[in-house]
C-alpha positions in Angstrom: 1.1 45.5 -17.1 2.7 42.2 -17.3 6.9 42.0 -17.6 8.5 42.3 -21.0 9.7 38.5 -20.6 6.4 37.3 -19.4 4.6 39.0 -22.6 7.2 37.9 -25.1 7.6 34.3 -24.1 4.0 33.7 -23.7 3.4 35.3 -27.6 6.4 32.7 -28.6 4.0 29.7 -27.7 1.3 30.6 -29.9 2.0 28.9 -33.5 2.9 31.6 -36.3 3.1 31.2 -40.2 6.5 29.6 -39.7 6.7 27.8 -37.0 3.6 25.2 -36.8 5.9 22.3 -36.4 7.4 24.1 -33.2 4.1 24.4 -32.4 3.3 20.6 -32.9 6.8 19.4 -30.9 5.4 22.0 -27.9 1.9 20.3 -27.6 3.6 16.3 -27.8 5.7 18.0 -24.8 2.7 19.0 -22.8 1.1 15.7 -23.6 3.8 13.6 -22.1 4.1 15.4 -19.1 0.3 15.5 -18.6 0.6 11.8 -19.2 3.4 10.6 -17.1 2.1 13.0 -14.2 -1.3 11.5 -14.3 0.1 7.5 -14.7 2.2 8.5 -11.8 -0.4 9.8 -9.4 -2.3 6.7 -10.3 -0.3 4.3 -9.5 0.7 5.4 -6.4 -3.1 5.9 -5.5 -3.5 2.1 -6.1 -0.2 1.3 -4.3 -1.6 2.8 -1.4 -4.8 1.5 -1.7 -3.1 -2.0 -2.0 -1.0 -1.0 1.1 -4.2 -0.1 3.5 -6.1 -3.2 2.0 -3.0 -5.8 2.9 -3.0 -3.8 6.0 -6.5 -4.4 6.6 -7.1 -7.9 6.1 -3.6 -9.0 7.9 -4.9 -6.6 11.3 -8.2 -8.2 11.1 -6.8 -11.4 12.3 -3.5 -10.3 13.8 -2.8 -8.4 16.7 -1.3 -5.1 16.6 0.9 -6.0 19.5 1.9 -9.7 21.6 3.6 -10.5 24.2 4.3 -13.9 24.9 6.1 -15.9 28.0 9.4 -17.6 27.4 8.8 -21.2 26.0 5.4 -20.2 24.7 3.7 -20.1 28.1 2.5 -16.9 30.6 1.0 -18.5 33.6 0.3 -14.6 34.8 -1.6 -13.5 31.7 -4.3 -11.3 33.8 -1.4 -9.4 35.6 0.7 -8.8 32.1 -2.9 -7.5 30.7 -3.9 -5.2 33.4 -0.1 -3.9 33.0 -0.5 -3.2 29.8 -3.5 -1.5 29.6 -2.3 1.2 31.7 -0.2 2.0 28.2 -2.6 5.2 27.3 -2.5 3.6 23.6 -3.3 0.3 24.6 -7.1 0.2 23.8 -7.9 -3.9 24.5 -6.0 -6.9 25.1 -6.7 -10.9 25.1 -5.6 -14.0 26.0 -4.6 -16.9 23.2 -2.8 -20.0 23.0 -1.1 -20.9 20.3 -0.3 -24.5 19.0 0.3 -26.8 15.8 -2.0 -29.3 14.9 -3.3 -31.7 12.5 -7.1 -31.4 10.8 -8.2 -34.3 9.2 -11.1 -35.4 7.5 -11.1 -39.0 6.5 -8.6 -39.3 4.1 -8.0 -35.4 4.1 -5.6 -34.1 6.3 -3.7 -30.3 6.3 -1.5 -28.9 8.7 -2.7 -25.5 10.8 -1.9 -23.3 13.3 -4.8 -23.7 16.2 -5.5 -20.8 18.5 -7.4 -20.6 21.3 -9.1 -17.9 21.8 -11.8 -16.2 24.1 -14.7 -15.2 22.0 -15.9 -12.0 23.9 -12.6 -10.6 24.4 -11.3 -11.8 20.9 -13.8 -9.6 18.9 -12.1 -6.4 21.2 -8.0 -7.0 19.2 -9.1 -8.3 16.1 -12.2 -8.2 13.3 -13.1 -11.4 12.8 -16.9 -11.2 12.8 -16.6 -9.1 9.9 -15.1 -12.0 8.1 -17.3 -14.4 9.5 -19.1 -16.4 6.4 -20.9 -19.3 8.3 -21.7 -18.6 12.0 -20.5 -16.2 14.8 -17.2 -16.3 17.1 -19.6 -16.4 19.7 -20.6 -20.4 18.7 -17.3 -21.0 20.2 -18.4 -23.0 23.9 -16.1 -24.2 26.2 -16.4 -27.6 26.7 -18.3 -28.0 23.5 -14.8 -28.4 21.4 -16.3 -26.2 18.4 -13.8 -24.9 16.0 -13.8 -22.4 13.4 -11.9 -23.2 10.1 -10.5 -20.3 7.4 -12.5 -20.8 4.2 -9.4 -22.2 2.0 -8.8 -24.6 4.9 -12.7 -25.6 5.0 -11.9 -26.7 1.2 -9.2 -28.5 1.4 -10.8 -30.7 4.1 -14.0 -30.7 2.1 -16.4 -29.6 5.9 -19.1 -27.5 6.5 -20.5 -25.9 9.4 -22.0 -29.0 11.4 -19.5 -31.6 10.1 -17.2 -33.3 12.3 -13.2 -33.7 12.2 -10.3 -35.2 14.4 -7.6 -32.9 15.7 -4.0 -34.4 16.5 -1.9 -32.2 18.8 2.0 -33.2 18.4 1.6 -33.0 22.7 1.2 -36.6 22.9 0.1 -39.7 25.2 3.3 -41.7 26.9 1.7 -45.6 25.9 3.7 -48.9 26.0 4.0 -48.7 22.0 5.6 -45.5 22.5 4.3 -41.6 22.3 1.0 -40.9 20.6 -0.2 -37.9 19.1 -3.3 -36.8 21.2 -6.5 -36.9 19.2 -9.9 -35.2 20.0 -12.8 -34.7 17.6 -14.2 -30.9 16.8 -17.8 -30.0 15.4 -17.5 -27.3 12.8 -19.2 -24.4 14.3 -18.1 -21.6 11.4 -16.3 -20.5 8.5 -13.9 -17.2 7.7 -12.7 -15.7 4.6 -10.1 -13.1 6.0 -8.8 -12.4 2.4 -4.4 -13.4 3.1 -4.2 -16.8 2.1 -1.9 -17.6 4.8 -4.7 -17.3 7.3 -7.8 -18.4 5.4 -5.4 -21.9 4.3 -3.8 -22.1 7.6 -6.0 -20.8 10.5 -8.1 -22.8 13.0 -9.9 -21.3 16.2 -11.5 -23.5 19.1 -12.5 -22.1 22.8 -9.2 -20.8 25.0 -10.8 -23.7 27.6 -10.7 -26.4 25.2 -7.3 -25.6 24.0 -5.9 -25.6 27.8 -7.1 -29.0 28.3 -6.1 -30.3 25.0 -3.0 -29.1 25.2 -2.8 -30.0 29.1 -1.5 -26.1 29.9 -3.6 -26.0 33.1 -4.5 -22.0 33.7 -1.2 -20.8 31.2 -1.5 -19.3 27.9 0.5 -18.4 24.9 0.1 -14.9 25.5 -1.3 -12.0 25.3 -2.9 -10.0 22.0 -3.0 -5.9 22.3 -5.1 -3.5 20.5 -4.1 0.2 20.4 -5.5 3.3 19.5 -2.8 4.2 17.0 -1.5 1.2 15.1 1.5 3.2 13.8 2.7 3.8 16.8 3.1 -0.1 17.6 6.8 0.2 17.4 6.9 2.8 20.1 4.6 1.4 22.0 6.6 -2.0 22.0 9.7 -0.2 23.4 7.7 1.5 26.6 6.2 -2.1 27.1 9.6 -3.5 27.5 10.2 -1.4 29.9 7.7 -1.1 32.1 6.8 -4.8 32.5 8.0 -6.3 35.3 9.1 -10.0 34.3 10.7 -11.9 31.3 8.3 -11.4 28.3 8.7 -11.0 24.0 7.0 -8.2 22.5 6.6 -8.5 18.6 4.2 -5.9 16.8 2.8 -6.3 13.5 5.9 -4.0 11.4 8.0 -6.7 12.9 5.9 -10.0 12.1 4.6 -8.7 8.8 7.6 -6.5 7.8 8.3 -8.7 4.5 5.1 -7.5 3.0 5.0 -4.0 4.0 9.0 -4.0 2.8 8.2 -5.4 -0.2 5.0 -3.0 -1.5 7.5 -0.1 -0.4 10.0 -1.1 -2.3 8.0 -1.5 -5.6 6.2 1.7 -4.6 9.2 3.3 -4.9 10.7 2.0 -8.0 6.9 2.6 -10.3 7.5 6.3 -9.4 11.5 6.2 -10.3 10.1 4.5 -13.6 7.3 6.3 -14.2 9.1 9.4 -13.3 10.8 8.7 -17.0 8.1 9.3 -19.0 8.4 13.0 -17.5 11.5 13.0 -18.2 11.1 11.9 -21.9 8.7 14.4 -22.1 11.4 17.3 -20.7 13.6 16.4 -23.6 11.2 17.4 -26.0 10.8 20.7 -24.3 14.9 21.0 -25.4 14.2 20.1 -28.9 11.2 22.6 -28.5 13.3 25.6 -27.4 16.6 24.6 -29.5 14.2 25.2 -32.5 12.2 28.3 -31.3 15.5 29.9 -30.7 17.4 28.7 -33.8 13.8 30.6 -35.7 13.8 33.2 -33.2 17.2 34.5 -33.9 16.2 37.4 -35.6 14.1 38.3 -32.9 16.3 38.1 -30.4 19.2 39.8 -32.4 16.2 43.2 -32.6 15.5 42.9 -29.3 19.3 42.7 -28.2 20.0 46.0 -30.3 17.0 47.7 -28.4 18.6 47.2 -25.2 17.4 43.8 -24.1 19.7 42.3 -21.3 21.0 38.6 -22.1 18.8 38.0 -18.9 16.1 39.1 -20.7 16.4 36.9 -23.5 17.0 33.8 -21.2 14.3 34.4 -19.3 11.5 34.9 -22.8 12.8 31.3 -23.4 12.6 29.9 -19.6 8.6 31.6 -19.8 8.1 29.4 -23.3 9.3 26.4 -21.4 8.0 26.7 -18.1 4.2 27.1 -19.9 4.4 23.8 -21.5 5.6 22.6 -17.9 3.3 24.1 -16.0 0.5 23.4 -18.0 1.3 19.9 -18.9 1.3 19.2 -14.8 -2.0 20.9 -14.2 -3.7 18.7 -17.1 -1.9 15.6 -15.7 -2.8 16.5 -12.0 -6.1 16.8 -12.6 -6.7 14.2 -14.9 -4.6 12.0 -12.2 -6.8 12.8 -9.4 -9.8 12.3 -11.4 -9.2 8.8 -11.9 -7.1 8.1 -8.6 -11.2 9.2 -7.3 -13.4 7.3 -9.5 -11.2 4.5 -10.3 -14.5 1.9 -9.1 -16.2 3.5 -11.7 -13.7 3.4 -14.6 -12.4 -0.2 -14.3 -15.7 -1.9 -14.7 -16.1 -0.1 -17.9 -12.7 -0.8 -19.1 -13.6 -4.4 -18.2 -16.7 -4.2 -20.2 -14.9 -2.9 -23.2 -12.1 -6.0 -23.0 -14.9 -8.2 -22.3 -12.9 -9.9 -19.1 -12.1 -9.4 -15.8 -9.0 -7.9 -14.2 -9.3 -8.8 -11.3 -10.6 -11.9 -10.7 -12.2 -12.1 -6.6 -10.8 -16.1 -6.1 -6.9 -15.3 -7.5 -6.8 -11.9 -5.6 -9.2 -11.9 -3.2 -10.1 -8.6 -4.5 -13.5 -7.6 -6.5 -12.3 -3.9 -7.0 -9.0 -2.0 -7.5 -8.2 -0.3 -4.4 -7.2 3.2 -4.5 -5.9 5.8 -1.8 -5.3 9.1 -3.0 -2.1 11.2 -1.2 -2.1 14.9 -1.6 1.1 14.8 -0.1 2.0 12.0 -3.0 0.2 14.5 -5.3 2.3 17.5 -4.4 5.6 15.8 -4.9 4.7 14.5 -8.3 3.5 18.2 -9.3 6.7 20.0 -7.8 9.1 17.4 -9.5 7.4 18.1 -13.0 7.8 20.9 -12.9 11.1 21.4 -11.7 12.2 18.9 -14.5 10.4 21.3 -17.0 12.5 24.5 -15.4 15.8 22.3 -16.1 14.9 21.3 -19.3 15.0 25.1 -20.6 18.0 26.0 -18.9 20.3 25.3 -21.5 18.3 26.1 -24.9 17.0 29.4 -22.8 21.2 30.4 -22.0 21.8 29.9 -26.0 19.5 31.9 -26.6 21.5 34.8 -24.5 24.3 34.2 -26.1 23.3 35.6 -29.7 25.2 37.9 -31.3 22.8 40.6 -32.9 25.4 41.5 -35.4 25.5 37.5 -36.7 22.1 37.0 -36.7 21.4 40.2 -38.9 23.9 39.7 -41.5 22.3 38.2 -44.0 18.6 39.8 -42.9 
């Protein structure tokens, strides 16, 4: 048999003769929380989902972890590899030279970052075939001074594969009229679209070979690129690196290089659910005005229920009941609907975008062609627990006015 309290407050939120308007104010109640739980959960979902995809796209051409000689040169990469490795989360590593250049096509010139790499070893740290959109990394020969353009950069200099263009290397020729840039000419051997503007505007890749003798570095490299089994624990791994390599390296992994933009969808991650958290709240304060009302129609009620032995507890907690079932079922309606769409968003922006007749999210401004979304459970919980808890509050106050009727006041004039 279910607890005087429980059976009374339940009966209250059923709508009577009197009350329909209480009744009314209760369901606008449950509809805000079920709303502001559901915009909360997804959000989040497409914060994440924007989080793994940034994540995704910069790893695909970054390393997880470098480590780099002082003044930009290791003449010992092979050692400093085969040390690392021995890391148990160090999966692959490989060699690359880094350097600054100029691309120019005729009259077209742009500035990028040139990096030699090793094709075979290259495809073991990062995933660039997967952005390849014109031939393979494999096209890269040495001797053959191929080069591989991002597709933004490709544009700009107006090339396709096959096409030639001149590379000047700041590392210049000592002449009698003075120090010239040294010039070489590259065949276009392949596009990539890696999705971060900064790469695909900014990114050239020729044979490690070619870039040692253009760059007159002999058997040195820039450094060294790692790959490891858990790219979380990059930081860690970083700190066990520097102290088990024997020699004067820099170790930078990709939370440190990339921090800006993992900072900054944190930070906006956490402010959507501080401001969407709001509407919840809105939605507590009209469980207040729900249960100031109930009780102020109630009092009659209470003041019979006082006089037939009824604790002020008792009372409080009929009230608490009333509130905590527009709570609780406000959250379940918002949970599910929120996990619903957090799940099936792919299917429900498209026919939003067919209703507005235009597209959200346009592929060439954000490099995206669907809205990503990760759902949290963990994310889900949290947003469930503090809806509710805000509902509990909300009928703390209304619930203890309730306990404090007199019987004898309320009956006077009954």
């Amino acid at each position: 048999m279910l607890p005087l309290e429980l059976l009374v407050g339940l009966r209250y939120t059923h709508a009577k003769r009197r009350n329909h308007f209480i009744s009314f104010i209760s369901v606008v109640s449950m509809g805000g929380i079920a709303l502001g739980v559901m915009a909360l959960i997804v959000v989040l979902s497409v914060m994440n989902g924007f989080q793994e995809e940034l994540r995704a796209r910069i790893l695909g051409v970054a390393a997880h972890l470098e480590i780099s000689g002082p003044g930009d040169r290791l003449a010992d990469w092979r050692s400093v590899l085969a040390q690392a490795q021995r890391n148990k989360d160090v999966v692959s590593g490989a060699p690359y030279v880094n350097a600054q250049g100029m691309l120019a096509n005729g009259d077209m010139v742009r500035g990028a970052i040139i990096r030699g790499i090793v094709p075979g070893m290259e495809n073991a740290v990062a995933d660039f075939s997967r952005h390849m959109k014109a031939g393979r990394l494999t096209d890269l020969k040495p001797g053959e001074f191929g080069i591989i353009l991002g597709g933004e950069l490709a544009r700009a200099l107006n090339v396709f594969p096959g096409d030639k263009l001149v590379l000047l290397t700041p590392q210049g020729n000592i002449t009698p009229a003075g120090v010239m840039p040294r010039v070489k000419q590259f065949t276009v051997t392949g596009i990539f679209e890696a999705g971060m503007f900064e790469y695909d505007s900014g990114l050239a890749l020729i044979h490690l070979q070619d870039a040692q003798k253009l760059l007159r570095l002999g058997q040195d490299v820039s450094g060294v690129r790692l790959k490891l089994d858990e790219l979380f624990r990059a930081p860690f791994v970083t700190r066990e690196l520097a102290q088990t390599l024997t020699g004067d390296y820099y170790l930078t992994d990709w939370t440190q290089s990339h921090a800006n933009f993992f900072r900054a969808v944190a930070i906006e991650k956490r402010m959507m659910f501080l401001i969407l958290l709001l509407i919840v709240a809105v939605a507590a304060f009209n469980i207040v005005s729900t249960l100031v009302m109930a009780v102020t129609d109630k009092q009659s009620d209470i003041a019979i229920l006082r006089t037939l032995g009824a604790r002020p507890g008792s009372v409080m907690a009929i009230f608490i009941v009333q509130g905590a079932f527009i709570g609780v079922l406000g959250a379940a309606i918002g949970v599910t609907g929120g996990v619903f769409l957090a799940l099936n968003l792919e299917t429900v922006v498209p026919i939003i975008e067919r209703m507005a007749g235009m597209d959200l999210f346009p592929a060439d401004v954000y490099y995206i062609n669907e809205l990503p979304s990760k759902l949290d459970w963990s994310e889900v919980t949290l947003i469930g627990g503090v809806s509710l808890l805000i509902s509990l509050l909300a009928t703390l106050y209304p619930s203890w006015r309730a306990s404090r009727i007199n019987p004898a006041e309320a009956l006077r004039y009954e």
